[in-house]
N, C-alpha and C positions, 0 to 999 in steps of 0.2 A: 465605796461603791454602793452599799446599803442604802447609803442617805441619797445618793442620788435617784434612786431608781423609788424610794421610797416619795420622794420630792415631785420626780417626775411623773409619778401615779397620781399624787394628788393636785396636778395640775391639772392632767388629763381628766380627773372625775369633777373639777372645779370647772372646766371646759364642756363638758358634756351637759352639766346641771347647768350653765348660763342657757347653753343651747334648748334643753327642756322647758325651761323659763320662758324664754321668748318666744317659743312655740307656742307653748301654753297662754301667752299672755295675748300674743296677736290673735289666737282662737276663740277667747274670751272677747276681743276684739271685733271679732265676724260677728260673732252670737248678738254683741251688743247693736252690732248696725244693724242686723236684720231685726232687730228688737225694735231699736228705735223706728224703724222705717213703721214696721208690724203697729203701734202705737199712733204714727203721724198718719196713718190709712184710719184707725179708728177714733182719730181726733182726740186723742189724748195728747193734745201738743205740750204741755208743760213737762207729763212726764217722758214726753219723748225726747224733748229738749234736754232732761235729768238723764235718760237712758246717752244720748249723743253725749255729753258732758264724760259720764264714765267711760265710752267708747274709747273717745281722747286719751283717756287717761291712762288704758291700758296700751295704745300705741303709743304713747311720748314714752310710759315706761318700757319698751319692749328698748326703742331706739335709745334712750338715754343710758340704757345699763351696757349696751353693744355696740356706740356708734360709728365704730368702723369695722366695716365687713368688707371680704372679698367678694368682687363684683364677680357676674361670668366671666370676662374678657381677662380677671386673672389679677387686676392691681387692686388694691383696699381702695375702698370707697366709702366718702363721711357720709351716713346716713340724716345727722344734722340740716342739711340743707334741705333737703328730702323732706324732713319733717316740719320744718317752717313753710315751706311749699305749702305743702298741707294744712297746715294750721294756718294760716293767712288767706288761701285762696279754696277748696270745694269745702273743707269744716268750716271755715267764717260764713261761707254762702250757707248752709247747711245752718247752723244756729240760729240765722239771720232769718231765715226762711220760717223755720221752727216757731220761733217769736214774736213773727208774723204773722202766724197760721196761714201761709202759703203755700198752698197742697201742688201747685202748679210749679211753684218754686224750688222746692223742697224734693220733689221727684227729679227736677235735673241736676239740683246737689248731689241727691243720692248718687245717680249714675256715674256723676263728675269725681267726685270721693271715689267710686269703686274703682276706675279707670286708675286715678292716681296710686291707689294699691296694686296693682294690675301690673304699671308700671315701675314700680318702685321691686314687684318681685321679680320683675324681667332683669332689671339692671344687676339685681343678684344673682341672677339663675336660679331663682325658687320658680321656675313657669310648671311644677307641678305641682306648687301651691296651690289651689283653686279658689280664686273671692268668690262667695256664691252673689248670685245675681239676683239686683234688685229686683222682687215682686212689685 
């Protein structure tokens, strides 16, 4: 009965610390989009383009270490697809943009990226998550 409850604890705190992680990694996440954005306004496009790059990086690791989570509605949900979404369509616009020093372009990336995060914590029920909004 020891080892189970002993067992069962250290799931429990192996569960909590994924949970802290991914919080912490998609906040690191935010910081970086507002970074980059912050950057692409002062025309530092390369390094905003470096800032977008690690942005990435902390959302594929958020999703890759958790990718299935329960939705609102109650059934697991791969966040996988979610995350190619993203990485193929407002981040590719978004880099593309960057690269191009398209300030025109690049502000409706921004928007379009926030929106899909917006979305992605609706379908979780994180909508008390708050993506801060592009300046």
């Amino acid at each position: 009965m020891k080892r189970l409850l002993v067992i069962l604890s250290a799931f429990t705190l192996a569960s909590c610390a994924m949970m802290n992680i991914n919080s912490h990694r998609m906040k690191a996440a935010q910081r970086k989009m507002l970074d980059t954005r912050k950057l692409q306004q002062d025309g530092q496009w390369d390094e905003a383009l470096a800032m977008a790059e690690r942005m990435h990086g902390s959302v594929s690791k958020s999703i890759t270490s958790d990718p299935r989570q329960k939705s609102a509605a109650g059934p697991m949900v791969d966040l996988q697809p979610l995350l190619v979404a993203w990485e193929n369509g407002p981040y590719a616009e978004l880099k593309s943009a960057l690269q191009k020093k398209d300030a025109k372009r690049s502000g409706a990336a921004f928007a379009s990226l926030r929106q899909q995060c917006v979305n992605c914590h609706a379908v979780l029920g994180k909508t008390q998550v708050v993506v801060s909004e592009i300046p």
